[in-house]
C-alpha positions, -999 to +999 in steps of 0.1 A: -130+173+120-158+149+112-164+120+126-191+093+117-205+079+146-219+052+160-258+047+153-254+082+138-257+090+101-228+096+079-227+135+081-230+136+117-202+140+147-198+109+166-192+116+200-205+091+221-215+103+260-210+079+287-177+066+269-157+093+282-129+076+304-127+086+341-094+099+345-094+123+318-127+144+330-112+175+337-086+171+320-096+188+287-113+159+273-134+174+246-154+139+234-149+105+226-161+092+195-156+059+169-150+061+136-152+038+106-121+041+098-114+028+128-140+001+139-127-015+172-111+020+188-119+043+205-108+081+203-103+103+233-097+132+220-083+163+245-070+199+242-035+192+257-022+221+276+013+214+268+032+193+243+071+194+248+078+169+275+105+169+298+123+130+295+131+123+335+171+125+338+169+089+351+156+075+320+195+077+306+185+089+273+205+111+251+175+135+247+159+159+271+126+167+251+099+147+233+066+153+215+037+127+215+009+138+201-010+101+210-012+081+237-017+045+229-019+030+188-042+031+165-018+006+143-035-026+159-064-023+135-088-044+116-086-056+082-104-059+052-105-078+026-092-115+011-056-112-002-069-123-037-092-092-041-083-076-073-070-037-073-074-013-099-046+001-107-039+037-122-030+023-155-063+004-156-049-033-149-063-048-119-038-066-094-045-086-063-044-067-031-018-090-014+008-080-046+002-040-034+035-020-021+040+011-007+039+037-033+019+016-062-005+041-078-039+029-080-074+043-088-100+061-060-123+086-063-135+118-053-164+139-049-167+163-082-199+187-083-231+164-081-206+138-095-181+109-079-153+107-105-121+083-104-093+096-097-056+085-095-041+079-060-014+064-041-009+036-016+001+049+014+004+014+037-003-016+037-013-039+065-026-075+071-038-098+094-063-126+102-098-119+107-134-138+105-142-138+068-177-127+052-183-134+018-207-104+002-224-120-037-235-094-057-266-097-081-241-096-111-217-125-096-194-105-081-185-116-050-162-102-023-145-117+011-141-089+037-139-088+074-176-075+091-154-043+097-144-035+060-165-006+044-188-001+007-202+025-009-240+017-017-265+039-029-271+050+007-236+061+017-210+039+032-219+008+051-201-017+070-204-057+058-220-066+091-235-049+122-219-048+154-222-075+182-253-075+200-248-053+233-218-032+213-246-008+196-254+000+164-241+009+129-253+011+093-244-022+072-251-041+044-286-057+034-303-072+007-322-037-002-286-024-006-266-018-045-228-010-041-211+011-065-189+005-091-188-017-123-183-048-105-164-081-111-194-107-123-189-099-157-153-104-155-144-133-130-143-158-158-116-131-174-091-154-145-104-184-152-076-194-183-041-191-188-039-151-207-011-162-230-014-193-237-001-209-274-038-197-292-038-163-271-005-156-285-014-167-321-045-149-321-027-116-311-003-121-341-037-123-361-051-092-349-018-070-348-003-080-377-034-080-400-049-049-388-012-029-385+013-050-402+027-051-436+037-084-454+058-080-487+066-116-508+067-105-553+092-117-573+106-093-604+131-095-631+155-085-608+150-117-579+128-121-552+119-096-523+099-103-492+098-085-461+075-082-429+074-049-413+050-036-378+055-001-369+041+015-341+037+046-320+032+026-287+061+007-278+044-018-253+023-035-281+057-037-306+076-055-277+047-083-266+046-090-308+086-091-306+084-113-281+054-140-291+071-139-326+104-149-307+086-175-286+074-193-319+108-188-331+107-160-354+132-137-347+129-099-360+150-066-358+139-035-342+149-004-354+134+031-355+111+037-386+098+077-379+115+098-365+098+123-347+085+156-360+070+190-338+038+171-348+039+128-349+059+113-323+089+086-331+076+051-343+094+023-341+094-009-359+100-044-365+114-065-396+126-091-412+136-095-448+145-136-444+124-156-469+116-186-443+108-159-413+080-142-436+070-173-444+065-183-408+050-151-401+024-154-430+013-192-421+010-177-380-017-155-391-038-180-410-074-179-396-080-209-378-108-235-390-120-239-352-109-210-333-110-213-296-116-190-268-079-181-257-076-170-296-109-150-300-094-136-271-056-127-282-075-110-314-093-089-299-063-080-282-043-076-310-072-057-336-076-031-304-042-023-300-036-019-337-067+000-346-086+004-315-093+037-293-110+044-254-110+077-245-124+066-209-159+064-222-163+046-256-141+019-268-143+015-305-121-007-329-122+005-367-111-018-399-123-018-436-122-054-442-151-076-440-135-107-430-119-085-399-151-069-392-168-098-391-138-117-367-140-094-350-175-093-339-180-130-338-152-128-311-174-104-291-200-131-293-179-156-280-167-132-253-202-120-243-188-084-250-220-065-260-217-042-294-233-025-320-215-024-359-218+015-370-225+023-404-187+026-428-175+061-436-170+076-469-138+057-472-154+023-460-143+022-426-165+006-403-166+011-364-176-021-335-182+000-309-188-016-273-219-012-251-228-012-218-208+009-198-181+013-178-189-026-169-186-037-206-155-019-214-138-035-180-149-070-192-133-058-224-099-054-209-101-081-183-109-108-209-086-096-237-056-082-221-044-056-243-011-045-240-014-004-244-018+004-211-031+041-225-061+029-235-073+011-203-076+039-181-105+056-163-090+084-143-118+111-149-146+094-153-175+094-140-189+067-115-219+055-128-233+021-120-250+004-149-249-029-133-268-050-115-245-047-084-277-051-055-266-070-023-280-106-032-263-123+004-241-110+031-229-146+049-202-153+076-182-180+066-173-192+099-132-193+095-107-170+102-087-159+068-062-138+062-073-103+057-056-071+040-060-034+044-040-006+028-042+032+030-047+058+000-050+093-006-082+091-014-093+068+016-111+045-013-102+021-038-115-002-059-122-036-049-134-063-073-147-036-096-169-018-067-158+012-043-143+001-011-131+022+017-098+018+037-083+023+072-059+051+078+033+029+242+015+003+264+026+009+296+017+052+289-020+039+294-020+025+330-022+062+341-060+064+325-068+032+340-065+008+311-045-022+304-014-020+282-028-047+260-059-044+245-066-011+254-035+004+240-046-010+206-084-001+212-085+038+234-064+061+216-062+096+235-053+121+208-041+157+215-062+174+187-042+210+196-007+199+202+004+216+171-008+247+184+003+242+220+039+234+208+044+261+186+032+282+218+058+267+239+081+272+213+080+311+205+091+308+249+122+333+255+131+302+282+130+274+253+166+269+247+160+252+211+176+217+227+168+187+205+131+171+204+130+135+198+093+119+180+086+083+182+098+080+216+069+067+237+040+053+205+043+062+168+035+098+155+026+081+121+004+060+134-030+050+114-047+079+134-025+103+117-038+099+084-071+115+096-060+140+125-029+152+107-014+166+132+021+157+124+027+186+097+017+215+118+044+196+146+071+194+121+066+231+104+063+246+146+097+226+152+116+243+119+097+278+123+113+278+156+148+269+150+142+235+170+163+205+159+145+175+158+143+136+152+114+113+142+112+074+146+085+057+131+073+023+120+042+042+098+051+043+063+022+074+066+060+092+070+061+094+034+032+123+029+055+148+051+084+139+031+083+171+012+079+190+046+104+171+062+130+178+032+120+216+033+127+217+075+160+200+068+170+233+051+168+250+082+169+226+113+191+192+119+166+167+115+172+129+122+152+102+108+147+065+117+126+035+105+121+007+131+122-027+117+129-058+137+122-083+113+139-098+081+120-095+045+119-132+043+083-155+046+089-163+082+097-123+090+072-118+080+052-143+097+065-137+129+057-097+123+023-101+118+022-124+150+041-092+169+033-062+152-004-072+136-013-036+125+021-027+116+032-022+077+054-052+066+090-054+063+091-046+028+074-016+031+089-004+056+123-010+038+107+007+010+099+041+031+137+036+043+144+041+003+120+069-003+136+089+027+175+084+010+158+089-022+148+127-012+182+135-002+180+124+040+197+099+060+178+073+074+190+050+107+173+018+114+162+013+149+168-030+149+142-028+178+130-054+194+155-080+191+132-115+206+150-142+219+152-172+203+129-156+175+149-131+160+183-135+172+194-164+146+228-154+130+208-162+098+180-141+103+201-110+116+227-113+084+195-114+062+183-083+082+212-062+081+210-070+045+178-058+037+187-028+054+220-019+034+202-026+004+172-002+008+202+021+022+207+026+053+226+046+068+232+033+103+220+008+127+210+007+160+203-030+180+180-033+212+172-062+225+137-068+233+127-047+271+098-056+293+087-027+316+060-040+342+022-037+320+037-048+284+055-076+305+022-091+311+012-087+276+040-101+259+048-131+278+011-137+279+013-137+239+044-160+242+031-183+261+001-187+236+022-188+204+054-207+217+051-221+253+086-243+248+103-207+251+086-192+283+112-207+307+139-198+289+123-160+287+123-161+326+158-170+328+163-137+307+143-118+318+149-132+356+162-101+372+133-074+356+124-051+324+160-056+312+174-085+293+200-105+314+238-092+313+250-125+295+223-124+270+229-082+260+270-092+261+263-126+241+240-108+212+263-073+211+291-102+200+269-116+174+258-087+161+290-064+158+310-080+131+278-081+109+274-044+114+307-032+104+311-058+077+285-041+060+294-008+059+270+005+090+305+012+113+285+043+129+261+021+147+259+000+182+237-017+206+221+002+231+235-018+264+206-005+286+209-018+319+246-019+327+257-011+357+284+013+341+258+022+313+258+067+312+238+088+291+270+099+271+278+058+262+239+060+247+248+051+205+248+086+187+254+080+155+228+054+144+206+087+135+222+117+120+207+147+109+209+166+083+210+200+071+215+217+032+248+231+045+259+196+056+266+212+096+251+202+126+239+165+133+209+154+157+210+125+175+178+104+174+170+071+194+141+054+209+126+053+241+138+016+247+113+012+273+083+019+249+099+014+217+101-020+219+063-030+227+051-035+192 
C-alpha cells in the first residue's frame, strides 16, 4: 500500500517520523503517514494482534462480539469543488456535480501502457460541505472553484490547488509553470450561456433533421392529391426530441415501426403524417431563415449531425451532397467558432465537414449543439491528450467560504470542467490514545492494516463458538478510509469462510462495492444489514445533516444504498439514529422520515434517541451551543441526569413514534429504551435487522452500539 506523502514525491511512501502518537509505540504501530486523498488526517496505521472484541456484558447489548477495523473517521473530510462544476458523464453529457447520485456512471481514467485513457466509472458517494473557495483560470478560460485541498492532474503528476499553511509542511501544488490535463471548459463555457431549446434551437433542429433524413411527399395525379411527411430512424432518442418539437409547434405526427429488424439492420422506427395542413406546416418549419441566429445555427447542427453525422471517439464528421447543406452547415461552424476542414466529395458527390482540433473541438461541438444521440458523444477509450492551452494562468483565494462537493469513483478521478480531477475516498474510542473526541476523531485515524488476517486467525480457533459478530458498532467500517485500505472484503469473506454469522451497520454508501460479496456470504452465513439515517430527504434534512454529519453521504444516497441492498435480494433495517431534540423529533419531520424509508424499502426500523457519553458530550453540546444557543438549556434539562436522554423524553418520543412505525408497515421494529431501570439485554429490539440466508433459516440480529453510534 502506497501512500503519497507529505513533501515527498508522488511514487514515494509517506510515513512521517515524529508524528507517531505516544500511546501506540509499542503497540504495533508500523508508521503514520498523510495522504492526498485525505488532506487534514492523519493515519496511524498498526498490526493489530487481535480483531474480534469481546462487548463488556454491562454494555446491555444483544451482541457478544464486534469487529472494528478503525478507530476514529475518516468521514469528516474535506471537499472539493463548487456545486456548479460540470461532470462528464459516461454517455458524454456533462452534468453539474451537485445533480450527482449514488450509482450515476460517469467518465475517469486509467493508466493504459505509456497512455492515460478514459474510462467509464461509477460514483461511489457523494459528500458536501463548506470550505474556503479558490478559484484556478486556465490559459483557455476555463476556470474552476475548488477548496486548497482538492487535487489536478498537471503535466507533473497530481497537485493540490494550494500549499499547506505555513508551519504545517509542505506539499506539491499548483503554479503558473503548471498545464492540467484534459480538454478543458474555455472553449465551451459560453455553450451555458443561452437557453438550449429555445423557439430557433428547436426550428433549426427540424431544419437539420428533417432535410438531411426526412422525406416530404406533396404531387397531385389524376387520381387526387397525395402528401405525406415521413423521418425514419435507427436511433430512437433523435425520432422522439423531433416528435416532440413538432408537437410543441403543434404538428402532431404518428409513430409506428417502419423496418423491421433483420440478422443484419436493426428495427427503425418512424414518424408520419399524411394530413395536407400538417405537411404544410412541416414544409414552411424548415424554411431557411433570411437572418439566422445563434440558437438556430445551433439546433442545425444538431439536427444535420444526428441525421448524417458520425464520432467514433476520435473524428466527428457530418456528410451531405447538397450544396446549400454543405454550405449551412459550415457557415454555422463559423458562427459557432467550431474549427473544420471541407473534404473533397466522393464518387457519388458526397462531401465530408470534418471537425478539427481535438478532443477539445469535438467537446465544444457537443456542448454548444446538444445533439440528442447520446452514442455519438462518448469518449470511453480514448486517449488523453491535451491539445489545449490548459497552463495555470492564476491560482487565487477568494476569501469566502462556499459550499464545496466531493464524490468517490472507481477510478479515484473524474472530470471536472473538462480537466482531470481527483476525489476523496467513535469519538469517545480515541481518549485511550490521548486525543480529543472532536477534532481528532475526524483528523487521527488508527487503522488495523492486518485485521483481516488476524480475524480469520481467530476464527479457524477450536474455542470460537461461531456466536454472532456485529460491524458498525463503535465507527463505520465503510468509512472513506475503506475505499483505499480495503479491508472490509477480506473481513466479510473470513466471517462466511468460517461459518460466522454476521451484521454490518453503516452510514458509507462505499457498502455498495461488497455488495456482490455480501450477497455471496448470505448463501452461507445469516447476515444482517443496516443503513443509519437520522435525517429526512427534505432541504432542511438535509441542512441540518451537513451541520451534524459534514462528511457523511446525504440522505438521498443513503436511501439509495438502502434500495441497492433490497435490490440484490437482502433485507435492509434502518437504524433512525440519532434522534436530536427539538431538531429532529418534529411529528412532521419523523412522518416524512419513516417515509423515505418505506419507499426506498425498508424493511424495519429501529429509533434511538440521541446519547451523550462523557468526550462526544463535550463536542456536541459545544457544536449546539454555536449553531442554536436558544436550545442548550432545554438540552441540560434532558440530558440533566448523564449520557442518557431523560425518562420522560425516551417515554414521550417512543409514543410519538410508534403509531408511525406500524402504520407503515415497519411492525418488526422499536425504540431502543436504553437507560431504563428495568431495561435487559433480552428487551434490546431484535428484529429491526434480520438476516438472511438462500434457504430463508436462521436470522441475525444487528443493532448499534448506542453509545458510539449516535456521535455522527
Amino acid at each position: 500500500m502506497r501512500w503519497q506523502g507529505q513533501a515527498i514525491s508522488n511514487d514515494d511512501d509517506g510515513a512521517l517520523p515524529g508524528l507517531e502518537l505516544p500511546a501506540l509505540r509499542g503497540a504495533g504501530l508500523l508508521r503514520t503517514v498523510r495522504s492526498p486523498e485525505f488532506a487534514g488526517v492523519t493515519f496511524h496505521e498498526v498490526l493489530a494482534k487481535s480483531a474480534l472484541s469481546k462487548v463488556p456484558a454491562a454494555s446491555q447489548m444483544p451482541f457478544r462480539w464486534t469487529v472494528n477495523p478503525y478507530r476514529g473517521c475518516s468521514h469528516a473530510c474535506t471537499y472539493c469543488v463548487d456545486p456548479s462544476t460540470l461532470v462528464l458523464m459516461a454517455d458524454g453529457r456533462q452534468k453539474p456535480i451537485r445533480d450527482l447520485v449514488v450509482g450515476d456512471r460517469i467518465v475517469g481514467t486509467e493508466r493504459d501502457g505509456a497512455y492515460r485513457r478514459f474510462v467509464e466509472t461509477e460514483v461511489l458517494a457523494r459528500r458536501g460541505t463548506t470550505k474556503t473557495a479558490y478559484r484556478v483560470t486556465l490559459e483557455d478560460g476555463t476556470e474552476i472553484v475548488a477548496s486548497a485541498d482538492h487535487r489536478f492532474l498537471t503535466e507533473r503528476g497530481w497537485k493540490y490547488v494550494a500549499p499547506l499553511p505555513k508551519g504545517e509542511g509542505q506539499r506539491p501544488y499548483l503554479t503558473t509553470n503548471n498545464r492540467l490535463q484534459g480538454f478543458g471548459l474555455g472553449m465551451v463555457a459560453d455553450a451555458y450561456a443561452s437557453p438550449p431549446e429555445s423557439v430557433d434551437y428547436r426550428q433549426g433542429y427540424l431544419t437539420g433533421m428533417i432535410r438531411g433524413d426526412g422525406m416530404l411527399f406533396d404531387k397531385t395525379y389524376p387520381s387526387g392529391r397525395i402528401t405525406m411527411f415521413r423521418l425514419a430512424l435507427v436511433d430512437g432518442e433523435a425520432l422522439t426530441r423531433s416528435q416532440d418539437y413538432l408537437a410543441e409547434a403543434g404538428v402532431p405526427t404518428n409513430r409506428r415501426l417502419f423496418s423491421a429488424a433483420t440478422e443484419r439492420r436493426q428495427a427503425i422506427d418512424g414518424i408520419f403524417t399524411s394530413k395536407r395542413a400538417t405537411v404544410a406546416a412541416i414544409r414552411g418549419m424548415i424554411e431557411w431563415p433570411g437572418m439566422p441566429t445563434r440558437e438556430w445555427h445551433a439546433g442545425f447542427l444538431a439536427g444535420i449531425f444526428d441525421a448524417e453525422g458520425s464520432c467514433d471517439g476520435q473524428i466527428l464528421r457530418i456528410a451531405n451532397s447538397d450544396e446549400r447543406m454543405l454550405s449551412m452547415t459550415t457557415g454555422a461552424m463559423d458562427v459557432l467558432r467550431i474549427p473544420y476542414v471541407r473534404e473533397p466529395a466522393n464518387k457519388i458527390g458526397v462531401a465530408n465537414i470534418r471537425v478539427i482540433g481535438g478532443l477539445s473541438s469535438r467537446r465544444r461541438f457537443f456542448a454548444l449543439t446538444n445533439p440528442a444521440i447520446t452514442r455519438k458523444l462518448k469518449i470511453i477509450g480514448a486517449a488523453v491528450k491535451t491539445s489545449v492551452p490548459l497552463r495555470i494562468v492564476s491560482v487565487e483565494n477568494l476569501g469566502t467560504e462556499t459550499e464545496m462537493v466531493d464524490i468517490t469513483t472507481g477510478t479515484a478521478d473524474f472530470i471536472a470542467n473538462g480537466v482531470i480531477s481527483h476525489n476523496c475516498f467513535a469519538r469517545p474510542t480515541h481518549e485511550y490514545l490521548d486525543l480529543d473526541a472532536g477534532h481528532d476523531f475526524d483528523s487521527q485515524v488508527v487503522v488495523k492494516v492486518n485485521a483481516d488476517q488476524v480475524l480469520r486467525a481467530e476464527l479457524a480457533k477450536q474455542s470460537w463458538s461461531h456466536e454472532p459478530v456485529a460491524l458498525g458498532t463503535n465507527t463505520d467500517p465503510y468509512q472513506r478510509a475503506e475505499g483505499r485500505y480495503k479491508l472490509m472484503p477480506g473481513i466479510i469473506s473470513a466471517l462466511a469462510d468460517s461459518g460466522t454469522p454476521f451484521s454490518i451497520l453503516t452510514k458509507g454508501t462505499l457498502l455498495r462495492r461488497d455488495l456482490p460479496l455480501i450477497t455471496e456470504a448470505a448463501q452461507r452465513v445469516d447476515v444482517g444489514l443496516g443503513v443509519s439515517l437520522a435525517f429526512a430527504d427534505t432541504p432542511h434534512g438535509k441542512e441540518l445533516q451537513q451541520a451534524v454529519e459534514p462528511g457523511t453521504p446525504t440522505p438521498k444516497a443513503r436511501l439509495d444504498l438502502i434500495r441497492a441492498i433490497r435490490a440484490a435480494g437482502l433485507p435492509c433495517g434502518v437504524m433512525v439514529a440519532p434522534v436530536l431534540p427539538w431538531l429532529t423529533d418534529s411529528l412532521a419531520h419523523l412522518e416524512r422520515l419513516l417515509d423515505n424509508l418505506v419507499d426506498a424499502g425498508a424493511t424495519g426500523v429501529t429509533v434511538l434517541p440521541l446519547h451523550l457519553r462523557p468526550g462526544a458530550r463535550e463536542w456536541y453540546l459545544g457544536w449546539l451551543e454555536r449553531s442554536h444557543p436558544h436550545l442548550v438549556e432545554g438540552y441540560g434539562r434532558v440530558y440533566a441526569r448523564g449520557a442518557y436522554a431523560h425518562k420522560g423524553y425516551r417515554d414521550w418520543l417512543w409514543e410519538r413514534v410508534r403509531p408511525l412505525i406500524y402504520e407503515r408497515g415497519l411492525g418488526g421494529a422499536a425504540m431502543h429504551r436504553v437507560g431504563d431501570d428495568q431495561h435487559a439485554e433480552g428487551d434490546y429490539p431484535r428484529g429491526a435487522f434480520t438476516g438472511v440466508r438462500a434457504d430463508g433459516a436462521g436470522a441475525a440480529s444487528l443493532t448499534a452500539d448506542v453509545g458510539s453510534e449516535t456521535l455522527f
